[in-house]
C-alpha positions as CSV (number, residue, x, y, z in Angstrom):
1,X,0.0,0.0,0.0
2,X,1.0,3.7,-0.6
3,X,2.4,5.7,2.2
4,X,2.2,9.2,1.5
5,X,4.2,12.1,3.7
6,X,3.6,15.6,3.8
7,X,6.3,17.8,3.5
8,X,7.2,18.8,7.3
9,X,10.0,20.7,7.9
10,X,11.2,18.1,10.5
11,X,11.1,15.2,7.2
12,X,8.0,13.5,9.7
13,X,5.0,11.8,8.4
14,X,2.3,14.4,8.8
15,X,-0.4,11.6,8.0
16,X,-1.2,8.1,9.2
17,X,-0.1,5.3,7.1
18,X,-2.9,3.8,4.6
19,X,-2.6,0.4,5.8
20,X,-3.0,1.9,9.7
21,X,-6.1,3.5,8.4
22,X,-7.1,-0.2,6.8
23,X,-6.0,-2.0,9.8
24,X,-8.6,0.7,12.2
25,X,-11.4,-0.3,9.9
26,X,-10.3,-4.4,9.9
27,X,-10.3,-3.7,13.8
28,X,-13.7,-1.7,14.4
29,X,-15.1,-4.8,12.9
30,X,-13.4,-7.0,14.8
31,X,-11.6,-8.8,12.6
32,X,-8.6,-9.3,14.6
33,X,-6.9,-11.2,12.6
34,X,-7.3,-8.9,9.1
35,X,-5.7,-5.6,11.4
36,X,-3.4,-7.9,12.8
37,X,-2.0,-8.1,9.5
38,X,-2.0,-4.5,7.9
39,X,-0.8,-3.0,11.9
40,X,2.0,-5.2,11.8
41,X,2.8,-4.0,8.2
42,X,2.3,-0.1,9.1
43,X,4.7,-1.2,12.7
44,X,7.2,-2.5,10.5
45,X,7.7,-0.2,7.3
46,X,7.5,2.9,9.5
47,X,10.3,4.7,9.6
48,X,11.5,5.7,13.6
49,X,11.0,9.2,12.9
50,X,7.6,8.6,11.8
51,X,5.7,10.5,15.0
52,X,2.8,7.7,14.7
53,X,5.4,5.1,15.4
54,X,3.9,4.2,18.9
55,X,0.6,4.5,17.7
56,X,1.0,1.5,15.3
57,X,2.8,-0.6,17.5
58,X,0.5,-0.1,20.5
59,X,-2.8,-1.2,18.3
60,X,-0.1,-4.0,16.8
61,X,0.1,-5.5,20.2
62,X,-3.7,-4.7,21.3
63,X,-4.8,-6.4,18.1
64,X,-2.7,-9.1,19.1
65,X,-4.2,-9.4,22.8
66,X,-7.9,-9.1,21.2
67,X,-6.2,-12.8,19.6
68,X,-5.4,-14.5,22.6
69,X,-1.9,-13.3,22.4
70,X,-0.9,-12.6,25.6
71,X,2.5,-11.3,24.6
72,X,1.0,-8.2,22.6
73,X,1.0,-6.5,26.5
74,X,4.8,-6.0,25.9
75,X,4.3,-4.7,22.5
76,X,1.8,-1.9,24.1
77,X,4.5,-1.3,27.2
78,X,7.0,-0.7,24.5
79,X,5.1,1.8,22.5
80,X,3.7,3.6,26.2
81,X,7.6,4.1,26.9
82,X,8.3,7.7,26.7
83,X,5.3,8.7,24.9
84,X,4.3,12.6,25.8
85,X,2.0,13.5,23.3
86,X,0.0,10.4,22.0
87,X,-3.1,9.5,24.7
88,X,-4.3,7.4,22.8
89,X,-1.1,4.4,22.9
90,X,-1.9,4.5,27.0
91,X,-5.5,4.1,25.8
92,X,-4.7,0.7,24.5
93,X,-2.2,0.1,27.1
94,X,-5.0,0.1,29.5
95,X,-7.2,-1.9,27.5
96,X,-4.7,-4.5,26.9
97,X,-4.1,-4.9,30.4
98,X,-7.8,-4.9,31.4
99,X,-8.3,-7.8,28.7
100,X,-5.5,-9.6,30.8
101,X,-7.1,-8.7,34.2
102,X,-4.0,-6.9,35.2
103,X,-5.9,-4.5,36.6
104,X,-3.6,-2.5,38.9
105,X,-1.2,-1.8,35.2
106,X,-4.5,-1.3,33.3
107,X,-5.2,1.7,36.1
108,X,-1.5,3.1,36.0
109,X,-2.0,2.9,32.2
110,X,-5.5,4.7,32.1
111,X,-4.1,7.5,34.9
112,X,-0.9,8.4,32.3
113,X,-3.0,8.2,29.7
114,X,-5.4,11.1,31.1
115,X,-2.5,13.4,31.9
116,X,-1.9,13.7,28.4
117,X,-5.1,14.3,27.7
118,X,-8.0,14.7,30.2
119,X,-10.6,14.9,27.9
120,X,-9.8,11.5,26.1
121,X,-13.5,10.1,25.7
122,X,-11.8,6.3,25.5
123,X,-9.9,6.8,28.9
124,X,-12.6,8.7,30.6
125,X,-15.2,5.3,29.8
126,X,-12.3,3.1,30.6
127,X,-12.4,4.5,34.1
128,X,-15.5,4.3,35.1
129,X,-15.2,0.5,34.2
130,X,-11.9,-0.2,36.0
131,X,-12.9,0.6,39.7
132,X,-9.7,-0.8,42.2
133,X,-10.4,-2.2,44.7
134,X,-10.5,-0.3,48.0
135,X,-7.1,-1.7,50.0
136,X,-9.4,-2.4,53.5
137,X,-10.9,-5.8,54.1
138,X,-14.6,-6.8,54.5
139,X,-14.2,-6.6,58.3
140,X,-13.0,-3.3,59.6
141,X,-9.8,-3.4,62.0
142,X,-8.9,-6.7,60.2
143,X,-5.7,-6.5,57.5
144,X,-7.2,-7.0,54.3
145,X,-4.5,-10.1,54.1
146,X,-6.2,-11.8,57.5
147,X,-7.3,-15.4,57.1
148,X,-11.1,-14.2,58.5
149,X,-11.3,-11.3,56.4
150,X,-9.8,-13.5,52.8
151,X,-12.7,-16.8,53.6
152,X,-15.6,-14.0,54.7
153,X,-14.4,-11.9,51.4
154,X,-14.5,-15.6,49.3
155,X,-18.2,-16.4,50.6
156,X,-19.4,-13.2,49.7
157,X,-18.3,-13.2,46.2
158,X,-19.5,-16.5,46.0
159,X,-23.1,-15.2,47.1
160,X,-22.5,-12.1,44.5
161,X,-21.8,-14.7,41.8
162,X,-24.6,-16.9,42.4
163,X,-27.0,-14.4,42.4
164,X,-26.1,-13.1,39.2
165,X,-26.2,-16.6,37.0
């Protein structure tokens, strides 16, 4: 596919890569395996100066997670590295890591991710689904790591789980 760069005075792509752009509509449809494909492609044939660099290798790795691949997470941790201007690669940070139930990174992801840009509408839904738990235990004055508080905790969530199916 044809890349196109505008005519910066830096020499940076001022425009996303066409098969990014393919791979976006391949992954709205979720058709994993189709963006896979064409984000892999933009990840590889961008140049480093290209200033969407972490962009394509953050939805490489997500699209990779939405597979089953638990080892796009590091792809996504790679792109996060360093990034100051791009909410949007925390953004599927924090999704990749909420897909993997690793919710305390997911949180750390979606917090970085809204000091970039606090009016990101992606993060802002993101963090009203990722709620941490609160560090207490069930029983007040017990340590949430206290044998009582972990089997009272257990039988409560099994209740909360039982009602619900």
């Amino acid at each position: 596919m044809a890349s196109q760069f505008g005519s910066g005075s830096n020499g940076k792509r001022l425009r996303l890569r066409d098969e990014f752009l393919d791979g976006l509509k391949c992954f709205s449809d979720c058709d994993y395996e189709g963006a896979l494909l064409l984000f892999r492609a933009a990840d590889q044939q961008a140049e480093v100066s290209d200033v969407y660099q972490n962009r394509y290798t953050s939805f490489h790795g997500l699209s990779r997670v939405c597979m089953g691949d638990r080892s796009g997470v590091k792809l996504c941790r790679k792109a996060a590295v360093g990034e100051v201007r791009d909410a949007e690669v925390y953004y599927n940070l924090a999704m990749a890591e909420h897909r993997l139930g690793f919710r305390e990174s997911a949180y750390t992801a979606l917090r970085r991710g809204l000091n970039v840009d606090p009016g990101h509408d992606g993060l802002l839904r993101l963090k009203q689904q990722i709620v941490l738990r609160k560090k207490h235990g069930l029983i007040p004055g017990l340590n949430r790591s206290n044998f009582i508080n972990r089997l009272v905790g257990k039988l409560f969530r099994g209740s909360r789980h039982a009602r619900i199916k």
